[in-house]
VOGU-3710 file (C-alpha; in Angstrom, 3 decimals, decimal comma):
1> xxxxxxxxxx> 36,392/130,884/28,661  38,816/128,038/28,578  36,387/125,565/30,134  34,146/126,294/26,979  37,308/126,591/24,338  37,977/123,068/25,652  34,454/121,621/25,692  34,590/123,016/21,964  38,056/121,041/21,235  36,124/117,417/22,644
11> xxxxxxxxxx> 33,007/118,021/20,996  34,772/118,442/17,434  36,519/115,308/18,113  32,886/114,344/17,862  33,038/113,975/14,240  35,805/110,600/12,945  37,552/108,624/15,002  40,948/110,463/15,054  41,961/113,363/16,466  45,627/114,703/16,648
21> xxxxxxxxxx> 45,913/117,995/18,957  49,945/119,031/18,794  51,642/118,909/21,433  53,579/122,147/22,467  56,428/121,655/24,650  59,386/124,258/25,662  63,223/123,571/25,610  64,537/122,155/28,531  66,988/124,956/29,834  70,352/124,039/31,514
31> xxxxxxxxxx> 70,828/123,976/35,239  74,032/125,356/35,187  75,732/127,960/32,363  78,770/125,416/31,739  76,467/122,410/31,416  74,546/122,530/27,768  72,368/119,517/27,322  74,932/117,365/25,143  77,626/117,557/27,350  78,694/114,228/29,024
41> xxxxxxxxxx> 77,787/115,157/32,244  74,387/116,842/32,121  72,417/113,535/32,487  74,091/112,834/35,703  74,632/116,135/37,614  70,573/116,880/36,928  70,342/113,202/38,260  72,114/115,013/41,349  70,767/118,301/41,598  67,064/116,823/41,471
51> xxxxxxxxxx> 67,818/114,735/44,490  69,375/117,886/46,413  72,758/116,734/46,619  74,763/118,723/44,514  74,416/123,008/44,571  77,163/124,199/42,367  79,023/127,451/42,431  77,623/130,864/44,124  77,897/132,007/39,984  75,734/129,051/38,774
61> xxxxxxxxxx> 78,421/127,267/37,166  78,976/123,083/37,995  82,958/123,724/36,768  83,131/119,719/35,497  86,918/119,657/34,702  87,769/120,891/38,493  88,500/117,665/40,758  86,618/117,680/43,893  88,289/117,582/47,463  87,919/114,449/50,020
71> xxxxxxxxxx> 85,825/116,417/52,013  83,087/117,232/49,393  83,083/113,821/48,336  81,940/112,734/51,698  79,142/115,659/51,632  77,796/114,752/48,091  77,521/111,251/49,467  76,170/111,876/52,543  73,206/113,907/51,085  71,845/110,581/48,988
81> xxxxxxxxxx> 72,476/107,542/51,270  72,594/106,968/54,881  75,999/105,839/56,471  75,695/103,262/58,767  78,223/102,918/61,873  79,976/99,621/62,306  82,458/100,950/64,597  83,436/104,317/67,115  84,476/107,493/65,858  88,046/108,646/65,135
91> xxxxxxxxxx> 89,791/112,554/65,997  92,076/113,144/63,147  94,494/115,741/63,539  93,597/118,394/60,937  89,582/117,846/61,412  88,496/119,918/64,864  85,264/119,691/66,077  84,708/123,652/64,660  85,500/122,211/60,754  82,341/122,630/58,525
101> xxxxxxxxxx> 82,271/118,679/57,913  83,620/117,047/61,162  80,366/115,565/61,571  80,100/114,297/58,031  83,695/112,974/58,197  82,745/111,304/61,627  79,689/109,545/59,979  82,144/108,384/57,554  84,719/106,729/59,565  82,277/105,420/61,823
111> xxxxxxxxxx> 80,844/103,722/58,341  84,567/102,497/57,106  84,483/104,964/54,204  87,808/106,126/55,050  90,610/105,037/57,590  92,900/108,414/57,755  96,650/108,921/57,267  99,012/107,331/58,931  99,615/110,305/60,869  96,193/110,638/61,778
121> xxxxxxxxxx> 95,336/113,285/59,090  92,541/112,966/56,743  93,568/115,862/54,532  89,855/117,338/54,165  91,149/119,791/51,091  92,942/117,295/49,470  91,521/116,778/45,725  90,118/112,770/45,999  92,023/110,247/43,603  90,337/107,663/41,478
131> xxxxxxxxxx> 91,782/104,547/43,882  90,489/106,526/46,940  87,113/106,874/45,097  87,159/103,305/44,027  86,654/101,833/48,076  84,806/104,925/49,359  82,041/104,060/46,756  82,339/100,399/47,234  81,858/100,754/50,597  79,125/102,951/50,211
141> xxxxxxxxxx> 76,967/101,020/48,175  78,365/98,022/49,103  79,817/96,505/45,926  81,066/93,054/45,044  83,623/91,551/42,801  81,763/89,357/40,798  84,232/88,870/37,972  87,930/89,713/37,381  88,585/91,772/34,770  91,997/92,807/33,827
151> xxxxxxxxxx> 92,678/96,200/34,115  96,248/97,356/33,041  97,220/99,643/35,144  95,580/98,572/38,262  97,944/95,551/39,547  96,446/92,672/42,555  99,186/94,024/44,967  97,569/97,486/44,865  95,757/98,053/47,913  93,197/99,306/45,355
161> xxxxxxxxxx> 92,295/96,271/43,259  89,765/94,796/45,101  86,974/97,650/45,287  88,118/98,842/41,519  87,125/95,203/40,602  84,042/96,044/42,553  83,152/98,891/40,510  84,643/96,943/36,962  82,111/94,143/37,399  78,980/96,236/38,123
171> xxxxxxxxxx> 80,076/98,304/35,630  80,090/101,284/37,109  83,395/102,051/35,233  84,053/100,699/31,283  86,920/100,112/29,137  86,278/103,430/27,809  86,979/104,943/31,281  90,319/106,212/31,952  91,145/104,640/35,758  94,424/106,253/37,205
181> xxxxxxxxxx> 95,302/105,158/40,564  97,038/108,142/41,613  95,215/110,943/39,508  93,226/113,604/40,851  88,817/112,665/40,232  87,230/115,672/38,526  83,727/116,460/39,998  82,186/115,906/36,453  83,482/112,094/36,441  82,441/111,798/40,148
191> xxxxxxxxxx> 78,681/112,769/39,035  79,028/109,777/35,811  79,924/107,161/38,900  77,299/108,461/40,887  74,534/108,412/38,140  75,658/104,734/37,112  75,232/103,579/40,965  71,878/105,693/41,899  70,281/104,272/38,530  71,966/101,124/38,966
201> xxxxxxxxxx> 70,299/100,708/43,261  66,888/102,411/42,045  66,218/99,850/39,357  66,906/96,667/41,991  64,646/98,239/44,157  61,631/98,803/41,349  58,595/97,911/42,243  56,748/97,218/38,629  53,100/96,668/39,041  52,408/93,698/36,657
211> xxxxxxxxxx> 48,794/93,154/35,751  45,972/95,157/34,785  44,856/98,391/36,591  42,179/100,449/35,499  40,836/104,354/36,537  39,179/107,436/35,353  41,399/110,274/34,041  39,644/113,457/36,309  38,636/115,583/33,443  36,539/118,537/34,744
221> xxxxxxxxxx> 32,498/116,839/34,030  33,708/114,391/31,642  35,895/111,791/33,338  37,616/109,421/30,722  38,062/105,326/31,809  41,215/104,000/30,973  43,214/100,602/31,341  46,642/99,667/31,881  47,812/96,607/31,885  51,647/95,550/32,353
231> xxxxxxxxxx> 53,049/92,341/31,619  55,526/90,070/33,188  57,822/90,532/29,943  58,155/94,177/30,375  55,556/95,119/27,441  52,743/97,326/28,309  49,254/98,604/26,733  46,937/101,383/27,221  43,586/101,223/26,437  40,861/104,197/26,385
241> xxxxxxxxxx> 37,385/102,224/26,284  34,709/104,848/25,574  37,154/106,097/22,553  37,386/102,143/21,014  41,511/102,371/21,612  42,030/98,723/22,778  45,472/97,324/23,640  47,756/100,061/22,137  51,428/99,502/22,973  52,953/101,658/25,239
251> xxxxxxxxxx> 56,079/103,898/23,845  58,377/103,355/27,179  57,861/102,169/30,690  60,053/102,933/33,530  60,010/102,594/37,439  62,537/103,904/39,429  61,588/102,532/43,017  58,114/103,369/43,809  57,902/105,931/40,536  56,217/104,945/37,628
261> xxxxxxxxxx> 56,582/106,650/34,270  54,906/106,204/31,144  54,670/107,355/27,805  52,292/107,082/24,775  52,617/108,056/21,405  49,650/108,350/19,200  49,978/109,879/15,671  52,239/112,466/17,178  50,318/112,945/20,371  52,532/112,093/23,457
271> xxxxxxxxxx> 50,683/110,847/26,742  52,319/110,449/29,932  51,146/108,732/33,130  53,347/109,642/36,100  52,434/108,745/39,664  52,919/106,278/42,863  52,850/102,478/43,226  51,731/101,135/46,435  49,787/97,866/46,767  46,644/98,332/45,642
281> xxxxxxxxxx> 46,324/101,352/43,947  48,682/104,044/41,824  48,073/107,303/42,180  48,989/109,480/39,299  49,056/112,142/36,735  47,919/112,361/33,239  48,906/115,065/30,992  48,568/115,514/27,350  48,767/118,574/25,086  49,577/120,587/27,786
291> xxxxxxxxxx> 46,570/119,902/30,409  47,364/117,591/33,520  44,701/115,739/35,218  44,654/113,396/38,388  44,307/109,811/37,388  44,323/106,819/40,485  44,157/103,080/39,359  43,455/100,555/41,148  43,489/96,307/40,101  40,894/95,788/37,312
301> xxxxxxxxxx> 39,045/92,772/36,558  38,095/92,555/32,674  34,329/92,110/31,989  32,441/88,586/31,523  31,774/88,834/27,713  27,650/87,885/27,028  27,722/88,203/23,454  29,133/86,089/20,597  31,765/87,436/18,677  31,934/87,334/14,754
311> xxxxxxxxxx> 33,225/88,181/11,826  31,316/90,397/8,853  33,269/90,867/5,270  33,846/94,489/4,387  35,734/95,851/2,395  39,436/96,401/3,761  38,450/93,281/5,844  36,539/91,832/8,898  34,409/93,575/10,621  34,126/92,163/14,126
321> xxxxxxxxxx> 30,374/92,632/15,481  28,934/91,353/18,861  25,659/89,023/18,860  23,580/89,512/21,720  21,115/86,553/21,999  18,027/85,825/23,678  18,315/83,094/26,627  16,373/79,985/26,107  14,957/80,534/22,911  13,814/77,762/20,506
331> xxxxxxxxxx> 12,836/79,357/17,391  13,836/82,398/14,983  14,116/85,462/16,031  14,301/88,865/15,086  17,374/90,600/14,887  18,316/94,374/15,237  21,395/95,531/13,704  22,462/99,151/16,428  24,377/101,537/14,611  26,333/104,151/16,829
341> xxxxxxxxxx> 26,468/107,284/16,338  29,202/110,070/15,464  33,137/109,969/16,283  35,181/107,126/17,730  32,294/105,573/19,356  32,153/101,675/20,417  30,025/99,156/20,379  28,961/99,694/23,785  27,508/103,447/22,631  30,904/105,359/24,579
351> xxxxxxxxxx> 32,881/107,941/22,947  35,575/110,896/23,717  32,882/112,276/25,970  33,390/109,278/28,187  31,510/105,635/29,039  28,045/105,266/29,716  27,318/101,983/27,944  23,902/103,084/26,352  23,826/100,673/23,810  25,211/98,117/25,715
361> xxxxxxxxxx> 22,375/98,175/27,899  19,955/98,469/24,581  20,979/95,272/22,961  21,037/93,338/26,349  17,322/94,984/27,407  16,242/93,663/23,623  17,403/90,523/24,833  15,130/90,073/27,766  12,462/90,877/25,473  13,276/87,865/23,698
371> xxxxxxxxxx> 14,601/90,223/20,389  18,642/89,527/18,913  21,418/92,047/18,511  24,263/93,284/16,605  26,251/96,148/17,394  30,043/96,904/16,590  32,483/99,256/16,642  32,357/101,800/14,054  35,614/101,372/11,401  38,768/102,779/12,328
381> xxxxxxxxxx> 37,642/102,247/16,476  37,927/99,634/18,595  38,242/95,541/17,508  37,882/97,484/14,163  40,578/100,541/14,105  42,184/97,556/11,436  39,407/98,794/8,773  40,841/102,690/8,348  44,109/103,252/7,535  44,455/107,272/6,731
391> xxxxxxxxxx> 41,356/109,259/7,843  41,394/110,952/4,447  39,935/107,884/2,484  36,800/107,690/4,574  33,568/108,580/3,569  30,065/108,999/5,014  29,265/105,754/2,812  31,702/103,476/4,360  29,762/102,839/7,670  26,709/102,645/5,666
401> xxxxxxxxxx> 28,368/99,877/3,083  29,504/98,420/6,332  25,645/98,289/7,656  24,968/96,382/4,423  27,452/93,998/4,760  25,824/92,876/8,118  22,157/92,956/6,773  23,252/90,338/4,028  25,445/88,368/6,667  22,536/87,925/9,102
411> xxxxxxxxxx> 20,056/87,416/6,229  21,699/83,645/5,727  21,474/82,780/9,604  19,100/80,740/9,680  18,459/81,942/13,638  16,701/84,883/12,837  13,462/85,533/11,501  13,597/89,142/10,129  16,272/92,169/10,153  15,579/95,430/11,871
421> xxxxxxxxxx> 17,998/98,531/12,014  18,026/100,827/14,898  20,133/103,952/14,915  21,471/106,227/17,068  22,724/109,818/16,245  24,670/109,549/12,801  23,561/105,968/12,782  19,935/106,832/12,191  21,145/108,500/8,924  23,598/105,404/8,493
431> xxxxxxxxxx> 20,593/103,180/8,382  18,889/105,205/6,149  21,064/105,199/3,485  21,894/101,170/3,887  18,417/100,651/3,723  18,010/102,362/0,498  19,498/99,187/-1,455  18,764/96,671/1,475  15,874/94,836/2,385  15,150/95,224/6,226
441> xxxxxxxxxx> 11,465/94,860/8,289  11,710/98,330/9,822  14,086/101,040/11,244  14,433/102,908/14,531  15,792/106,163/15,025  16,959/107,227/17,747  17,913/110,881/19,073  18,369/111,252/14,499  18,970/114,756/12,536  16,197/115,424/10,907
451> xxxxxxxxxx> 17,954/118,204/9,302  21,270/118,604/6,758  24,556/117,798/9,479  25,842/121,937/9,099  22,503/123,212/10,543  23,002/121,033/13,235  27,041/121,858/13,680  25,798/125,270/13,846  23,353/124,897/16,158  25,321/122,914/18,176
461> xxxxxxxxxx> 28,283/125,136/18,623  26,377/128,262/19,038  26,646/127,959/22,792  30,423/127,022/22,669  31,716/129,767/19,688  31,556/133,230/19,588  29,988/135,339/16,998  33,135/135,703/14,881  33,807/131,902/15,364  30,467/130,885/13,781
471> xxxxxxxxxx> 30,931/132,587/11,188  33,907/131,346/10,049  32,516/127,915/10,712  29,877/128,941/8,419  32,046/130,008/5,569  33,918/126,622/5,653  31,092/124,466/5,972  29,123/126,360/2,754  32,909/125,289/0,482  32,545/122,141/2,011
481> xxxxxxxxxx> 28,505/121,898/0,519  29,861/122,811/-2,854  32,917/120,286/-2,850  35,724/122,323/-2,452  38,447/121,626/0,030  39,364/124,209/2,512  43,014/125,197/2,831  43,685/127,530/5,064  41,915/126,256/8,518  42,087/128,498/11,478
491> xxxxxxxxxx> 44,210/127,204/13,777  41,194/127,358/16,933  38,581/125,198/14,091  41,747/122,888/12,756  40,559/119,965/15,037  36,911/120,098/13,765  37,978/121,194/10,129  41,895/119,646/9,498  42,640/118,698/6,058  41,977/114,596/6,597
501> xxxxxxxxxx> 38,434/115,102/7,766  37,019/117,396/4,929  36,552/114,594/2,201  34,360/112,757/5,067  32,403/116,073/5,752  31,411/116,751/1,846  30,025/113,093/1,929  28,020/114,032/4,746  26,945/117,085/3,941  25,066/115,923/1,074
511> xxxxxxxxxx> 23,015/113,760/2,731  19,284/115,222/3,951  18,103/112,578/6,543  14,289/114,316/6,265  14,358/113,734/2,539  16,149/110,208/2,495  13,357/108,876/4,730  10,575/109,695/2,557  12,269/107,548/-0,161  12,243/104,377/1,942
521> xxxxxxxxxx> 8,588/102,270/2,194  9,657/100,874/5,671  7,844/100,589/8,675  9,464/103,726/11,036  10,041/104,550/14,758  11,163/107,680/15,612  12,650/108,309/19,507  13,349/111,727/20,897  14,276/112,683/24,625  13,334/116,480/25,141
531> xxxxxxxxxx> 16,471/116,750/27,316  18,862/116,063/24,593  21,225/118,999/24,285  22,769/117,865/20,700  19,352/116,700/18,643  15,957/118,934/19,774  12,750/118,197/18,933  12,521/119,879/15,607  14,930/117,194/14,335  12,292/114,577/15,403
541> xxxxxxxxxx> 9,127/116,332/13,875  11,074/116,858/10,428  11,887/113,719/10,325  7,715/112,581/11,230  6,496/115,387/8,419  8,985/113,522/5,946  7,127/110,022/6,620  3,695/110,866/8,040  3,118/107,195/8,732  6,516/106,715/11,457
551> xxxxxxxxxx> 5,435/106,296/14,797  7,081/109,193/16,870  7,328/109,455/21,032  9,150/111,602/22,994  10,678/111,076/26,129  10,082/113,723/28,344  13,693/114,183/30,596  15,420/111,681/28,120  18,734/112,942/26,577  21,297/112,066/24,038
561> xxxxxxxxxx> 22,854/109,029/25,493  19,092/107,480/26,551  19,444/108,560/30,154  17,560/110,423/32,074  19,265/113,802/32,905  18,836/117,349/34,281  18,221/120,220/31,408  21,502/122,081/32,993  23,801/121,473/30,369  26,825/120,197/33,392
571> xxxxxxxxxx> 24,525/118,270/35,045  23,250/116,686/31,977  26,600/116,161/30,189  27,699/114,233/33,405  25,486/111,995/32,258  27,624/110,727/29,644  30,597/109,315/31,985  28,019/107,653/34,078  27,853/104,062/33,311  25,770/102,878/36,142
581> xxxxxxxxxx> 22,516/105,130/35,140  19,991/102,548/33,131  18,418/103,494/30,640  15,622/105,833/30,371  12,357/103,998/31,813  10,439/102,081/28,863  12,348/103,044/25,967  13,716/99,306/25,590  9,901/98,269/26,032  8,779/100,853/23,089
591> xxxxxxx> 11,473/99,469/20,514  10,986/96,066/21,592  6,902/95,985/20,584  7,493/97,673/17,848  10,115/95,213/16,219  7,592/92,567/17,687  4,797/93,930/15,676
//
């Protein structure tokens, strides 16, 4: 049931471009009873307890305020970094080979840590003072005095000064710290010297993988493409191809040694990519919304571009389209305008669902048959996310305005001899509607509703809902038909029904795509692929009793996103991450003599 319930939350998303899922996270709870979140410490003894080298008291408490002995300084330390020995062991007097920590405090010496009493005592139970501290961690992590800086009550002749200059000038201690020689270190202090060193070593040692890695987020049959690329000046972008989210800037970046973390905040939806750099790959984690996924990337080499980029006014702006041109050509040509279909889908024919580059391969297979393209990505996706700035002001009518914009622009190049419109999915209706006030030379549909968009929601999510579910799907969608906006959405239907995507719905659901085509006195191709699990065959033959003169062909094994594909619904929803399947054998050839004709 949650593989479905899922399934239903992506194909919703199927709908406008953006989709905001909350995020549902729980408090972090405290390690230890004395330590609440805000206290001073917390940062840096859960800095220590992650890396296993603090354990606190038998009663879960850290007890911050008490000072720590000699001894368990050495043990803390011990536990994070190794000690090397530069010279032979010592016996001190009050440290037998039975003590709990003679080994530690061996490993110590040996290291030049410590040096003993003068009486060859090391006083194990002794609490640790802030001047003792000061060499033991200088030694440790092997500090320099790169500055002086005056400290009052630390004078030169102290045997001290040297290693607390150590620790002043790579500021492990600040102005604001209180540095008595002589006084007693409290464990909780020891833990904020500790966290400024470990964060202070892990960050030298970084390893931040600058450049541009791409990979496939696992998702269970629909595997999601993504791209990461890291800069040299520390800025970083994410981009999601098949959902048109291009070079989005990446919240935070941090690497701590090999560890990468990442987070990305979308319109309240936080992201995170957590994994592993090594050479030529990072392997990761992505998690969103409460579902974690594996995610390896490995060095990614952009695309050559074939098309020409330009530049269509709409209004809010520019659309950016891609012209696909024949090779070698000396005369006009014709020139068909693809129109994608439904949700934040690209140029390139990808969506949520994942990349298989369907129209990509169309325009560049109506190339080679000597026939121009333009295809874009939808408003609010993509090169053109610019064009939509709150979900609520779009309408069904927008993309189609948009389609008219483009027939007009290409109508004054003088390059092409006549304009054709092909579309897919929602872009067959798209087409139909632009070419209600536009002049084109024919239209294509492909995979198009021949029926009002809530019969085929219904349909559709019949083998995803229950019962109950439709229902209410059915009760919202008949308010939407009659204009009214629906309040109270239930909280499983809130991605497919939230509050900023009604207005775009009752546009929609106005719109008859049988009836609409019977207006238009335009020659007509209809394409349908008998495998395709979101438009059947009755959309096709409404569409062919609407305008008896269309030419109509099926495709026997053809499905939504022009492939050929199994009639198991996994096996043929695979289909839609696959970018390396061509297209279905001949369809290109069908479109391409009839926009010849």
């Amino acid at each position: 049931m949650k593989k479905k319930h899922f399934a239903a939350m992506i194909a919703a998303t199927a709908i406008t471009p953006a989709v905001v899922i909350p995020t549902v996270t729980s408090a972090e709870q405290p390690i230890f009873s004395d330590i609440v979140p805000s206290s001073s410490y917390a940062s840096a003894i859960k800095l220590l307890h992650d890396k296993g080298a603090i354990t606190g008291f038998s009663d879960n408490t850290f007890r911050p305020q008490e000072t720590i002995t000699r001894q368990h300084v050495l043990v803390v330390l011990e536990r994070l970094i190794e000690f090397p020995s530069i010279r032979d062991g010592k016996r001190f007097s009050d440290v037998s080979e039975e003590h709990s920590y003679y080994e530690t405090i061996q490993n110590a010496y040996k290291a030049g840590l410590i040096d003993g009493q003068p009486d060859a005592s090391f006083n194990p139970n002794t609490p640790i003072t802030y001047a003792q501290i000061a060499k033991i961690l200088a030694q440790a992590f092997n500090l320099q005095a790169t500055e002086t800086i005056p400290l009052l009550d630390v004078p030169k002749s102290h045997w001290s000064y040297p290693y607390v200059q150590a620790l002043s000038s790579n500021s492990i201690i600040t102005p604001s710290d209180k540095f008595f020689l002589n006084e007693p270190l409290t464990r909780g202090q020891f833990a904020v010297f500790l966290e400024r060193l470990l964060l202070q070593n892990e960050l030298e040692e970084s390893i931040m993988p600058i450049g541009q890695w791409s990979g496939k987020i696992a998702i269970p049959q629909s595997p999601l493409s993504v791209i990461l690329q890291i800069n040299e000046d520390g800025k970083a972008y994410f981009s999601v191809p098949a959902q048109g989210l291009n070079n989005y800037p990446i919240s935070s970046i941090k690497t701590i040694k090999d560890q990468l973390q990442i987070t990305v905040e979308i319109a309240g939806t936080v992201m995170t990519i957590e994994g592993k750099v090594e050479e030529d790959r990072i392997t990761a984690t992505f998690s969103q919304n409460g579902m974690t996924f594996p995610l390896i990337l490995t060095p990614y080499e952009p695309p050559t571009v074939t098309y020409e980029e330009l530049t269509v006014p709409v209004e809010g702006g520019q659309l950016k389209v891609a012209l696909e041109m024949p090779k070698n050509i000396t005369d006009k040509v014709p020139v068909a305008i693809i129109i994608a279909g439904s949700g934040p889908t690209t140029k390139d024919g990808n969506s949520i669902a994942g990349e298989n580059n369907s129209l990509k391969m169309l325009a560049e297979g109506l190339a080679q048959q000597g026939i121009a393209s333009i295809r874009f990505d939808k408003r609010g996706v993509g090169d053109n996310i610019q064009l939509l700035k709150d979900e609520g002001d779009l309408r069904f009518t927008s993309y189609s305005q948009d389609v008219e914009q483009i027939i007009k622009f290409v109508q004054q190049d003088p390059r092409f001899s006549s304009v054709h419109l092909i579309g897919h999915s929602e872009g067959s209706l798209v087409g139909i509607i632009a070419a209600q006030t536009s002049t084109v030379a024919s239209i294509t549909s492909i995979a198009g509703a021949g029926r009002p968009i809530d019969e085929i929601l219904l349909e559709q999510l019949s083998v995803q809902f229950s019962q109950p579910s439709l229902e209410k799907v059915a009760a919202i969608l008949e308010q939407l038909k009659n204009d009214k906006i629906v309040d109270n959405v239930p909280e499983d239907l809130y991605a497919l029904f939230r509050p900023s995507v009604q207005p775009y719905l009752i546009s929609w659901l106005k719109y008859d795509p049988a009836v609409k085509l019977a207006e238009l006195d335009v020659p007509t191709l209809i394409i349908q692929g008998n495998n395709d699990l979101q438009i059947t065959k009755t959309d096709a033959e409404r569409l062919h009793t609407a305008k008896s003169d269309a030419e109509i062909i099926y495709f026997d094994t053809m499905n939504h996103v022009l492939k050929d594909a199994p009639a198991d619904r996994d096996g043929n929803l695979a289909t839609y991450a696959n970018p390396t399947l061509q297209l279905t054998e001949g369809l290109v050839e069908k479109i391409s003599s009839f926009i010849l004709k």
